[in-house]
C-alpha positions in Angstrom: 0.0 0.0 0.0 1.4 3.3 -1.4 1.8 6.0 1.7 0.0 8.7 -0.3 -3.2 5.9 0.1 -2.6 5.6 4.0 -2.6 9.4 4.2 -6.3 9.9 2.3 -7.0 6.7 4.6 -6.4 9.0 7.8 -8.6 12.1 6.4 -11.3 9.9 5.7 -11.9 7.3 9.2 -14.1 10.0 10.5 -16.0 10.0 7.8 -17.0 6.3 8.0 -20.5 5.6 8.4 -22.3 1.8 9.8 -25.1 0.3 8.1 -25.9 -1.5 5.1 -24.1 -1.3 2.2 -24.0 -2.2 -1.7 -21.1 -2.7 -4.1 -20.6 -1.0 -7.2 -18.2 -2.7 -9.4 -15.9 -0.7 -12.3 -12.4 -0.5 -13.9 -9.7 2.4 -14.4 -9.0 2.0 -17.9 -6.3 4.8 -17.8 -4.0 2.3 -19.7 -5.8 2.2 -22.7 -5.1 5.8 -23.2 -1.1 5.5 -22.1 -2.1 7.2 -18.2 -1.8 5.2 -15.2 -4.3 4.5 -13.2 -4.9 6.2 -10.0 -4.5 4.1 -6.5 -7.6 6.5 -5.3 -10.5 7.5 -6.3 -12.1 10.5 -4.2 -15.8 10.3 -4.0 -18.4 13.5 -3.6 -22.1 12.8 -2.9 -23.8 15.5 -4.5 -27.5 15.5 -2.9 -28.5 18.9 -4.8 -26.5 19.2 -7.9 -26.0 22.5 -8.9 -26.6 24.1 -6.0 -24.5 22.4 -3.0 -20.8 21.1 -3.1 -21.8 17.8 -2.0 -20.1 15.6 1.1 -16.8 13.8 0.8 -17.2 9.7 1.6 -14.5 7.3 1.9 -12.3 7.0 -1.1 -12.3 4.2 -3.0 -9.1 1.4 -3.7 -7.8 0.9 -7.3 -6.3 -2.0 -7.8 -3.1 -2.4 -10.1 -5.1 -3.6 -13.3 -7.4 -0.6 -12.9 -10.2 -2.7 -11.1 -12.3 -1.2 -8.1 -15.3 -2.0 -5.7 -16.9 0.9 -4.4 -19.1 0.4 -1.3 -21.6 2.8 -0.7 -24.6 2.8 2.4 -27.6 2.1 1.0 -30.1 4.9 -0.4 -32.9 4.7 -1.8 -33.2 7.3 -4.7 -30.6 7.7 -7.8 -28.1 9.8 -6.6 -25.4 12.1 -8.3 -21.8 11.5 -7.1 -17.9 12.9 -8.3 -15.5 10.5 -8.6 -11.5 12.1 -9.0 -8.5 11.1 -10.0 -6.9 14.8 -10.6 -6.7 16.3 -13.0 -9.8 14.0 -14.3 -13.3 13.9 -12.3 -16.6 12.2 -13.3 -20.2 13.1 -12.9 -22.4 9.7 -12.2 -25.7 8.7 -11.3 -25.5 5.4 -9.1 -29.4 4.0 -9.2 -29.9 2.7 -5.4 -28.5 -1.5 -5.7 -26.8 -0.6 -9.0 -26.3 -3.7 -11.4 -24.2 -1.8 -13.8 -20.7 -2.0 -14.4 -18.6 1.7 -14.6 -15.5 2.1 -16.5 -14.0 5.5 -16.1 -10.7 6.7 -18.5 -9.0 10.1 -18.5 -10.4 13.0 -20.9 -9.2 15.0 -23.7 -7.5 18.0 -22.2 -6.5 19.0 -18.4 -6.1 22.6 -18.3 -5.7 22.5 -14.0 -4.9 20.9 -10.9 -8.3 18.6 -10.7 -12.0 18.9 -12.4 -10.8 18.2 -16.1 -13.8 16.2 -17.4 -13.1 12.6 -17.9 -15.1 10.0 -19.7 -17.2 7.6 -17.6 -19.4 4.6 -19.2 -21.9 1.9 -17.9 -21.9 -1.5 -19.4 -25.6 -2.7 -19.1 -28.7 -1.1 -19.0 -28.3 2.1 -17.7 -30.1 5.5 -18.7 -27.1 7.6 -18.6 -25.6 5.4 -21.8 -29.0 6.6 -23.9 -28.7 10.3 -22.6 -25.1 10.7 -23.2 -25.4 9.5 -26.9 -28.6 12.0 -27.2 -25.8 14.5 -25.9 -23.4 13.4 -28.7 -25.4 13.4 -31.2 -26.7 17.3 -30.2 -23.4 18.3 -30.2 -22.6 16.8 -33.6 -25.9 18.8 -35.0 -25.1 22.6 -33.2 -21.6 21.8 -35.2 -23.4 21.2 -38.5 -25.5 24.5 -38.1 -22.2 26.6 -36.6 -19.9 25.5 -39.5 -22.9 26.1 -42.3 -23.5 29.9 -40.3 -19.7 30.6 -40.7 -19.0 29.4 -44.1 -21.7 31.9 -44.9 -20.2 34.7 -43.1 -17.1 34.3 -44.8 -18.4 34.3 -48.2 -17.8 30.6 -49.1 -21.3 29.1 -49.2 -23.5 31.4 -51.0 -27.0 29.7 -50.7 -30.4 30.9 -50.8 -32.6 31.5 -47.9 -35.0 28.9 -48.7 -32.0 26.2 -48.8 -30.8 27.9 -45.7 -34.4 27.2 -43.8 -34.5 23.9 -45.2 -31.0 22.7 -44.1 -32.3 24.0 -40.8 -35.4 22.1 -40.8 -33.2 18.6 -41.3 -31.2 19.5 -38.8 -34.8 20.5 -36.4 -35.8 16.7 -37.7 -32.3 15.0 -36.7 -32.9 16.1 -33.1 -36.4 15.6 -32.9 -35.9 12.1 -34.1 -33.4 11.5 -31.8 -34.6 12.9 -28.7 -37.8 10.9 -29.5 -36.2 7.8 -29.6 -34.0 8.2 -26.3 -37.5 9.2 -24.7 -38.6 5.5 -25.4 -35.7 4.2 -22.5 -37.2 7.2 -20.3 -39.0 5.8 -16.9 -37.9 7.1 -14.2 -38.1 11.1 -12.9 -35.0 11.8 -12.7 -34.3 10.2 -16.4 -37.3 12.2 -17.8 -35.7 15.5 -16.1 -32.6 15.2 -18.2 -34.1 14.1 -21.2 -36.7 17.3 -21.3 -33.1 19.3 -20.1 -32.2 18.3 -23.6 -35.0 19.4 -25.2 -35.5 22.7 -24.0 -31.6 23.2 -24.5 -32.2 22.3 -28.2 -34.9 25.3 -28.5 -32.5 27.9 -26.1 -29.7 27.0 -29.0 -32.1 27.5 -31.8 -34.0 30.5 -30.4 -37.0 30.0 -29.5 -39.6 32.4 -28.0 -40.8 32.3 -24.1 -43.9 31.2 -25.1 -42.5 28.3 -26.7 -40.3 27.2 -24.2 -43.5 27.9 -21.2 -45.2 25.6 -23.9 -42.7 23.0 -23.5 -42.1 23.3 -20.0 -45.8 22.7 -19.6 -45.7 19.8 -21.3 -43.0 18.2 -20.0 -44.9 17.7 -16.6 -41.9 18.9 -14.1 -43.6 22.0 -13.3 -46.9 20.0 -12.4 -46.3 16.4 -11.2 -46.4 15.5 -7.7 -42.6 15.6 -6.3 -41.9 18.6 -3.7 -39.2 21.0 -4.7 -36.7 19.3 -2.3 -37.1 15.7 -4.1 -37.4 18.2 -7.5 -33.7 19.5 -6.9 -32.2 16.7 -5.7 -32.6 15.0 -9.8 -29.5 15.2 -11.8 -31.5 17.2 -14.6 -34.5 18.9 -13.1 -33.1 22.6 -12.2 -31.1 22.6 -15.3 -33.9 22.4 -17.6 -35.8 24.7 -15.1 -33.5 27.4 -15.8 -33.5 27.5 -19.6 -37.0 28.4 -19.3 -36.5 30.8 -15.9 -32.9 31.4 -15.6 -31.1 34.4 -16.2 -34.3 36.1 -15.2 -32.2 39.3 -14.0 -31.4 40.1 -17.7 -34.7 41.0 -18.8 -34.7 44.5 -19.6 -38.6 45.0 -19.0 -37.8 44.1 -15.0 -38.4 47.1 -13.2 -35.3 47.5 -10.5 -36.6 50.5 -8.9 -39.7 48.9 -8.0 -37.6 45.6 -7.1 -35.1 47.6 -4.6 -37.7 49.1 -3.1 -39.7 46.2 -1.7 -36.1 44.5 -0.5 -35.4 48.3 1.3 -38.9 47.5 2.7 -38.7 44.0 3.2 -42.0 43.0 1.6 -42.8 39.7 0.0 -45.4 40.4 -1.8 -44.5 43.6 -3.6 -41.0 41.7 -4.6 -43.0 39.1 -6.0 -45.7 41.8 -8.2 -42.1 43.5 -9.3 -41.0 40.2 -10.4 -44.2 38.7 -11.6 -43.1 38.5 -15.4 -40.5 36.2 -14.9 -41.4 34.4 -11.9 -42.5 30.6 -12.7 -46.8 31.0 -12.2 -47.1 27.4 -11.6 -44.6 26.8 -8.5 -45.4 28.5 -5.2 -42.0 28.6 -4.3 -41.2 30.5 -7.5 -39.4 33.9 -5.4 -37.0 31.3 -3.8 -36.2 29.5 -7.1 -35.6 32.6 -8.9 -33.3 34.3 -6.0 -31.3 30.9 -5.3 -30.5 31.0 -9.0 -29.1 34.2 -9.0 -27.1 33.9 -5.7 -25.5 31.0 -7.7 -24.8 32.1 -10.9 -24.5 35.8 -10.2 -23.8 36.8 -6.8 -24.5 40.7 -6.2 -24.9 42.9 -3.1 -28.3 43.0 -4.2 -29.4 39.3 -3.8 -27.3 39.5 -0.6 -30.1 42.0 1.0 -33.1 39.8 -0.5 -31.8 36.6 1.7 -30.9 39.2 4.4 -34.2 41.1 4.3 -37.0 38.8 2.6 -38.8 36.0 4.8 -37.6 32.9 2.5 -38.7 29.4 3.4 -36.4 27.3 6.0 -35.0 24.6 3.1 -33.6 27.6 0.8 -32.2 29.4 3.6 -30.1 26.3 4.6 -29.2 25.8 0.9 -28.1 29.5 0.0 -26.5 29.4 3.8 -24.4 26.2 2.4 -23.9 28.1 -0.8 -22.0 30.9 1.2 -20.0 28.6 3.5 -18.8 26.3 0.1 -18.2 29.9 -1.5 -15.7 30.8 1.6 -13.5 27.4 1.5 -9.8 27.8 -0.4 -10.1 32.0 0.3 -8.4 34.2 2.4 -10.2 34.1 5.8 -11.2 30.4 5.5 -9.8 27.9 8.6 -9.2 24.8 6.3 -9.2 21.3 8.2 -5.9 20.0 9.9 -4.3 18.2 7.5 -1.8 14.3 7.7 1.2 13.9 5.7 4.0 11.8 4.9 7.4 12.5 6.0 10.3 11.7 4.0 11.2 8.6 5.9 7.9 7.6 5.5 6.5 8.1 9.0 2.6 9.6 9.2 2.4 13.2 10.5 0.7 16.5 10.5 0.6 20.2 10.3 0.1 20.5 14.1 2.1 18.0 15.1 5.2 19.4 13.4 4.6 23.1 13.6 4.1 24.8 17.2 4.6 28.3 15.8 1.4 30.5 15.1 1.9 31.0 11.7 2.2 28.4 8.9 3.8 29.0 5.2 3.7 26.2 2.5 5.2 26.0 -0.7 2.9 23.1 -2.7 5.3 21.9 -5.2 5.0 18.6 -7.7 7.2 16.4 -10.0 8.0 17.5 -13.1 7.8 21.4 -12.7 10.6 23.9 -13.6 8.9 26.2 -12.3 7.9 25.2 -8.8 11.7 23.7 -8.6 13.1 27.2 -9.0 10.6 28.6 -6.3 11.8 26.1 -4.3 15.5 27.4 -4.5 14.3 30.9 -3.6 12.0 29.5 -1.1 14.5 28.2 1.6 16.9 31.0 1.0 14.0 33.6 1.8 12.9 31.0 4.8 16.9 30.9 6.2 17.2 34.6 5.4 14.4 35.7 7.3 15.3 33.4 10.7 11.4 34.3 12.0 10.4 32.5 15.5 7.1 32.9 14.9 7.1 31.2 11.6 7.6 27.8 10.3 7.9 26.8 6.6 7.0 23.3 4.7 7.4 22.5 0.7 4.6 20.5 0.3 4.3 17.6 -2.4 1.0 16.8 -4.2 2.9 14.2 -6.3 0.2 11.5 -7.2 2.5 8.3 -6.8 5.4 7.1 -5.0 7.9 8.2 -7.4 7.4 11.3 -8.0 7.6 11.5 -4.5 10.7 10.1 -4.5 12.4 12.6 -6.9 10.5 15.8 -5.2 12.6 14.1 -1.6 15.7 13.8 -3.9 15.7 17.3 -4.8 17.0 18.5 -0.8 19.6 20.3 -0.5 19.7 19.9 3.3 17.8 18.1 6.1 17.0 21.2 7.2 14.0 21.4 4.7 11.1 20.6 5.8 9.7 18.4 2.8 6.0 16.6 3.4 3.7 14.1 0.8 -0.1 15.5 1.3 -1.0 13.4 -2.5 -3.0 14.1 -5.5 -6.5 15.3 -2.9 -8.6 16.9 -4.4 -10.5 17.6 -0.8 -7.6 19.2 0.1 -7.1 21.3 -2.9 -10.5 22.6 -2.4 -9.7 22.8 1.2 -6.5 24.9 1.1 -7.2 27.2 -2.0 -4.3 24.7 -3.9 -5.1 25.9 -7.9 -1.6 25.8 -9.4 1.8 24.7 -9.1 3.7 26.4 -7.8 1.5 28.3 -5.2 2.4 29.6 -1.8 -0.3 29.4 1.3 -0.2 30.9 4.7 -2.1 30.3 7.4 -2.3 32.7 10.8 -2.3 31.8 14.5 -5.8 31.6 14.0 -6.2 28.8 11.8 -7.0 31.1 8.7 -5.8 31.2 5.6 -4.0 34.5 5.0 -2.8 37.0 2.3 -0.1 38.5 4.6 2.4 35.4 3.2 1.0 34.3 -0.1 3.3 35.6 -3.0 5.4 33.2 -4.9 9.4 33.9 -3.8 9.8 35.6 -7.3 6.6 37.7 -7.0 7.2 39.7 -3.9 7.2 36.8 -0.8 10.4 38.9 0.3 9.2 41.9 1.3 6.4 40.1 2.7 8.5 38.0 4.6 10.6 41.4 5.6 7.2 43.3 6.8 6.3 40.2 9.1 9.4 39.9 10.7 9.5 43.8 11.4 5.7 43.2 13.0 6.6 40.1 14.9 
C-alpha cells in the first residue's frame, strides 16, 4: 500500500458511516489511453447538484489492473456523485443497488490541478448510456448549423434562404428524431428530467420564444407532477432544464429595478413578487426562492445578498443559500481549512500541528515535473533561512500522485533542514486549502486562517512580505 493511500485513509476514518451497504463494481481503464491508473478515487455525494458542493465519503481502492469496488450505504433514490482522480473527475448517477458495471478513462484535455472532465461509461442497461449518446449526437448537429452559419459569413457558401431554412429544418428533424427515440428508454423522474433538459436546450440554442419554451415546460410535466421542490432538486436534470425556461431572469430589460429595490429596502414579500411577476414561474409557489437561489448562484450581487438578508424565504432555501456561502468561503483568504496528515520523507505519518508549534504556517505546494515550482523552491528556503522568524515555520509541500514522483520531489533537498511533506493528488484538500496551481504559496495565521499577509510566490514579492512580518513580529 502506497503512503499517499494511507494518508487519504487517515482524512477519511471520520468520515466512515455503519449500516448497510452495496457494491458498485468498475475499472480504471487509464492504460488504454497511455495514463496510469490512479490508486484513489475521491468520492463526492452530490444530494442537490447544482446548487450544493456535496459531502466527501471514503475513497475508494484501485487495484493495479485498474479494477475497483466501491461500497456505498444504502439509499434509496438515484443519486449524483464525483468520482476524482486529478486532474480527471466524473459526474455519475448510481441508481440505489446498481447492477451496472462503470468504466472511467482520463479525458481530452486538463487545463488545472483537478475537475478536467473525464469520460465515464456503464456496461448494461443504464439510462445515462441513452442520454449521453442523445448529448453526442446534439453536439454533432449545433456543429453542422455553426460550421454552415460561418461558411456563410465568410463568403464561401453562397445559398439561398430557402436552402438555408430547409437545411435548418433537417437538422430541427435529426434532433427531434433522436430525442424521441432516447425518450422511449425514459422511466424514471430523474431520467425524464434530463431528457426534457435536452430538449428545452435544443430550442434555447435554436431560439425560441418564451412562449414556446412555457409551452414545453408545460408539457413536459416537471412543473406539475407531484414531487416537492426538495425531491425536485435533488434529480440530476430537473433545475437545469428549469433554468433555460427561468434562468437568467435578472437580464430581462422590461424588470423594473426600482420597483424591485424598493420592496427589499422594505422587506415586503409580496410587492417583490408583483415587481418580479413576469418572470417568476406561475405554476410553483416557491417560485421567489427559485428565482433568487438562481441568482445567488450564478450571479452573486450585493443585491441578492439584501433579498436573503431582508425577505422571509422558506427554512429549506435558507439552509441551501447558507451552504452556498460557506462552500463559496473554502480555499479563500479568511477560511480555517481542516488540519491536515502527511508523509514525511522517511515515511513516517504526521501532520501540520504535530510538526509546527509556531502560530503562523507557510507552505510551498510543489510537484514532480515542474521547472517552475523547482526554482521557487530554490528561492524558497533562502528567503525562509534569510528571514530566521520565531514565529514562523515553513514546509514544501508535495502533491505528487504516486510514490515516485515522490521520491524525486525528496531527492531534490539540499539539506535536512528542509522541511519536505507528501499530502498526495487530494482533491478535498485542494479545495480545502485554495491549492489551484503549481507552484502556489499558502499561509495560514495563529488563527487557523488562511492569509494573504504570506502568499506571493518567492519571485513575486514573498520577500518583502517576509521582511514586513518579521518587522511586526
Amino acid at each position: 500500500m502506497s503512503w499517499g493511500i494511507r494518508v487519504n485513509q487517515v482524512q477519511a476514518q471520520s468520515q466512515r458511516h455503519v449500516g448497510e451497504r452495496f457494491e458498485v463494481r468498475g475499472n480504471c481503464a487509464h492504460e488504454d489511453l497511455g495514463e496510469t491508473a490512479p490508486s484513489l478515487l475521491h468520492v463526492r455525494q452530490l444530494p442537490y447538484p447544482g446548487i450544493s458542493s456535496g459531502d466527501w465519503l471514503d475513497e475508494i481502492l484501485v487495484g493495479s489492473d485498474g479494477s475497483f469496488v466501491w461500497e456505498l450505504d444504502e439509499f434509496h433514490q438515484p443519486t449524483l456523485f464525483e468520482l476524482s482522480a486529478p486532474p480527471w473527475s466524473w459526474i455519475v448517477v448510481v441508481r440505489p443497488n446498481e447492477p451496472c458495471h462503470l468504466d472511467l478513462s482520463p479525458g481530452k484535455q486538463a487545463r488545472g490541478l483537478y475537475g478536467a472532465s473525464g469520460f465515464s461509461n456503464w456496461s448494461g442497461s443504464h439510462p445515462s448510456n441513452v442520454l449521453d449518446s442523445l448529448l453526442a449526437q446534439q453536439r454533432l448537429l449545433n456543429g453542422q448549423l455553426a460550421a454552415s452559419v460561418m461558411l456563410k459569413m465568410n463568403g464561401v457558401v453562397l445559398a439561398e434562404d430557402d436552402s438555408t431554412i430547409q437545411q435548418e429544418r433537417l437538422v430541427d428533424e435529426s434532433f427531434e428524431g433522436a430525442w424521441s427515440h432516447a425518450g422511449e428508454a425514459m422511466e424514471e423522474p430523474w431520467e425524464l428530467d434530463l431528457w426534457w433538459h435536452s430538449k428545452l436546450s435544443w430550442m434555447v440554442a435554436r431560439g425560441s420564444t418564451n412562449e414556446a419554451l412555457d409551452s414545453v415546460w408545460a408539457t413536459s410535466g416537471m412543473a406539475s407532477d407531484f414531487r416537492t421542490n426538495q425531491e425536485k432538486l435533488q434529480s440530476a436534470g430537473w433545475l437545469s432544464a428549469w433554468r433555460q425556461v427561468y434562468g437568467s431572469w435578472w437580464m430581462n430589460d422590461a424588470l423594473d429595478w426600482d420597483a424591485i429595490n424598493a420592496a427589499v429596502f422594505l422587506a415586503n414579500r409580496d410587492s417583490l413578487e408583483r415587481a418580479m411577476n413576469q418572470v417568476l414561474d406561475p405554476s410553483n409557489p416557491e417560485a421567489l426562492e427559485l428565482a433568487w437561489l438562481d441568482m445567488a448562484i450564478v450571479q452573486p450581487s450585493k443585491v441578492v445578498e439584501r433579498v436573503w438578508e431582508s425577505i422571509a424565504m422558506g427554512g429549506f432555501y435558507q439552509d441551501l443559500h447558507k451552504e452556498l456561502l460557506q462552500a463559496r468561503r473554502k480555499g479563500r483568504f479568511g477560511w480555517t481549512p481542516e488540519p491536515i496528515s502527511w508523509v514525511l520523507p522517511n515515511g513516517d505519518l504526521d501532520s501540520l500541528s504535530g510538526q509546527c508549534l509556531q502560530p503562523w504556517k507557510i507552505l510551498l505546494v510543489v510537484k514532480d515535473g515542474s521547472s517552475a515550482a523547482a526554482r521557487e523552491r530554490e528561492y524558497f528556503n533562502a528567503l525562509i533561512k534569510e528571514a530566521d522568524c520565531r514565529e514562523l515555520c515553513a514546509f514544501v509541500v508535495s502533491i505528487d500522485s504516486n510514490e515516485e514522483g515522490w521520491s524525486t520531489t525528496v531527492s531534490g533537498r539540499k539539506s535536512i533542514n528542509e522541511e519536505v511533506v507528501w499530502i498526495g493528488n487530494n482533491p478535498q484538500v485542494f479545495e480545502d486549502y485554495g491549492i489551484e496551481a503549481v507552484p502556489t504559496v499558502i499561509a495560514i495565521n495563529g488563527a487557523g486562517e488562511l492569509s494573504r499577509q504570506l502568499s506571493r510566490l518567492p519571485s513575486a514579492g514573498l520577500s518583502s512580505q517576509l521582511k514586513q512580518f518579521v518587522k511586526k513580529h
